[in-house]
N, C-alpha and C positions, 0 to 999 in steps of 0.2 A: 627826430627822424628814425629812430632807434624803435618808435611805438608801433611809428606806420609799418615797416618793413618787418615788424614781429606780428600784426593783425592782418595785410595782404597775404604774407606768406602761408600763416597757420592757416588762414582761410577757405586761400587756395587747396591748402592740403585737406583740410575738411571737405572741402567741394570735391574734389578729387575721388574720393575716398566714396563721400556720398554716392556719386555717379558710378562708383565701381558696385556700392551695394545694390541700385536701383538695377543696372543695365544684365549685371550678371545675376546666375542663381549660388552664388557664393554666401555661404552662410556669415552672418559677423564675426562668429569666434575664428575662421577660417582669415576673414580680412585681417584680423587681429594681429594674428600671427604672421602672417603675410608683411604684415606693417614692420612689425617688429625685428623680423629677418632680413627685411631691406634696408632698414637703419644698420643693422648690422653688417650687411652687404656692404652699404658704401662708406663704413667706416672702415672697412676692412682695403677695402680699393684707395682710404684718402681723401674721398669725395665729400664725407658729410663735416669734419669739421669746418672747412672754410662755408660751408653754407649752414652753417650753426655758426658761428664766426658771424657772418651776416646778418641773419635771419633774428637771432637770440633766441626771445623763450617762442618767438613761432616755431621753430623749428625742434625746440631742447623741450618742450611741455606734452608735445603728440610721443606715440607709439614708436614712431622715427627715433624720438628722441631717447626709448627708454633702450631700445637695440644697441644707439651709438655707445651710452651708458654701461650694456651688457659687455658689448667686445672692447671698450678701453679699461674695465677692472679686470676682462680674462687678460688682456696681452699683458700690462703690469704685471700683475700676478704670473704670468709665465717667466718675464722677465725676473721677476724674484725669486721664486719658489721652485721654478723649473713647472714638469708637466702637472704636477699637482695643481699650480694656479690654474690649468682649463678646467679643475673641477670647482674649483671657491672665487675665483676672482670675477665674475659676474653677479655672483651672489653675493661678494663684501661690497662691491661699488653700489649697489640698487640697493642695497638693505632698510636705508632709512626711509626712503619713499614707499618699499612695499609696506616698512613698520607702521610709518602713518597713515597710509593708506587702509591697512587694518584696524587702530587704535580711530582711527575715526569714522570708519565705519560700522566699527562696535556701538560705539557712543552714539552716533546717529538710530542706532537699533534701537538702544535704550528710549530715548526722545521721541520717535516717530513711531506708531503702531501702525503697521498698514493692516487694510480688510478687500476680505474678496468679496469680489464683486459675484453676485446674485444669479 
């Protein structure tokens, strides 16, 4: 049950998401951000972990999920460190997704050669 409610959900959010790119003139990197700030929104309100709770990686794998990701290493990190954690504590929680995120998109550089088109 765990699979389905992680494939209707993230789908939905893709659909969603999709529908906002088609209908508006919002650029992607705008929706991007948008995405991400609202994850952050409603983890800040309480809302998104019971639907990460639910949801699993439908929910914790999108854009939604890298925001929730951002505001629970700042608020630790406040709780630790004091005000200093709202400058590092987003950045220690997301670190190792953005690292591989990089390290394999390097390596994919390597391997694939793209050519422009004519």
């Amino acid at each position: 049950m765990n699979y389905f409610h992680a494939f209707w959900v993230g789908g939905l959010i893709c659909a969603l998401v999709q529908i906002l790119l088609d209908r508006t003139k919002l650029m992607p990197g705008r929706v991007m951000v948008l995405l991400v700030c609202s994850g952050t929104l409603l983890s800040a309100l309480g809302l998104y972990k019971p639907f990460a709770d639910f949801a699993g990686a439908g929910a914790s794998v999108p854009l939604l999920g890298f925001g929730h990701v951002l505001w629970e290493g700042m608020k630790e990190a406040i709780d630790k460190d004091g005000l200093l954690g709202l400058f590092t504590g987003g950045f220690t929680a997301c670190a190792a997704g953005v690292s591989a995120a990089l390290i394999f998109s390097y390596i994919a550089s390597w391997i694939f050669r793209p050519r422009m088109r004519k």
